[in-house]
C-alpha positions, 0 to 999 in steps of 0.5 A: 576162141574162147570155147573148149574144142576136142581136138584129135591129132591128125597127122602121123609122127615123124620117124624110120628105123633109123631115128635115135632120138624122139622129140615130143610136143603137146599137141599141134597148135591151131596153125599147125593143125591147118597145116597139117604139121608140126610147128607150123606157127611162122613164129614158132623156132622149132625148125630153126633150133633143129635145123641149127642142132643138125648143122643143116639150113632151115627147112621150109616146106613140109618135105624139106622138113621131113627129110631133114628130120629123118636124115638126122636121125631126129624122130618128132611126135607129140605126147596127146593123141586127143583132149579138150582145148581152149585154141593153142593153149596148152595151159587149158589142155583137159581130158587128155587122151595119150599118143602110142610112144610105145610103138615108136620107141619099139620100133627104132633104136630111139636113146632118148625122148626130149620134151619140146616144153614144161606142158609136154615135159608134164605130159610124158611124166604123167601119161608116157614115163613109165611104159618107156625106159629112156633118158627123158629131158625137158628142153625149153619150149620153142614156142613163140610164148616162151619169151625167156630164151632168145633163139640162141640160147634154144640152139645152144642148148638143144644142141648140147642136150640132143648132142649128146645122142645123137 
């Protein structure tokens, strides 16, 4: 897949009135988007590094993983409603049309937004940070391509950044 595809997000964010902390992606990888959820790639460690961050076991199905979210009061959305992309590669990402993060954060009692990667980080800068006057922190990705942090050192310092609000 070398070609770019116009890709819409097609899957609603994941949130209640209780949520007090929003982490945002890119965009849902091409797995993801089979899915038809979030870091649905096998090898990608976001439900382990949230699982870890909650104190809960990992969650496996999509219900499973949705109420371990909202049970910990985790909110997750991504910061692209629509673009061009070359597959999952965020470093082809053009034409980016932004997702509705004002709403989310209007509605909840949100204390800060975590970006789940530099792309996303990037993203929030430029499309989302100043409609949105949050604390912003950039975590490392949990992608399978980020080869620089073991799964531990993601726990370990998710868990010290989202502790801190939730």
């Amino acid at each position: 897949m070398s070609e770019y595809q116009y890709v819409e997000h097609e899957f609603a964010p994941v949130y209640n009135e209780e949520s007090q902390v929003l982490v945002l992606g890119s965009l849902p990888s091409v797995k993801s988007r089979e899915q038809g959820f979030y870091y649905g790639h096998p090898r990608n460690r976001f439900w382990k590094v949230v699982a870890a961050v909650l104190g809960v076991p990992e969650p496996l199905t999509i219900e499973e993983k949705k109420r371990m979210l909202l049970a910990g009061h985790v909110a997750v959305y991504d910061v692209i409603r629509a673009c061009e992309i070359i597959g999952s590669s965020d470093s082809s990402i053009r034409n980016v049309l932004p997702a509705d993060i004002k709403s989310i954060v209007a509605h909840t009692p949100i204390r800060a937004v975590f970006t789940n990667g530099k792309t996303a980080g990037r993203l929030y800068k430029k499309y989302q940070a100043e409609h949105i006057v949050l604390p912003m922190i950039e975590l490392p990705s949990t992608s399978p391509a980020n080869a620089a942090f073991s799964l531990e050192q993601l726990e370990e310092i998710w868990k010290s950044e989202i502790g801190k609000y939730l």
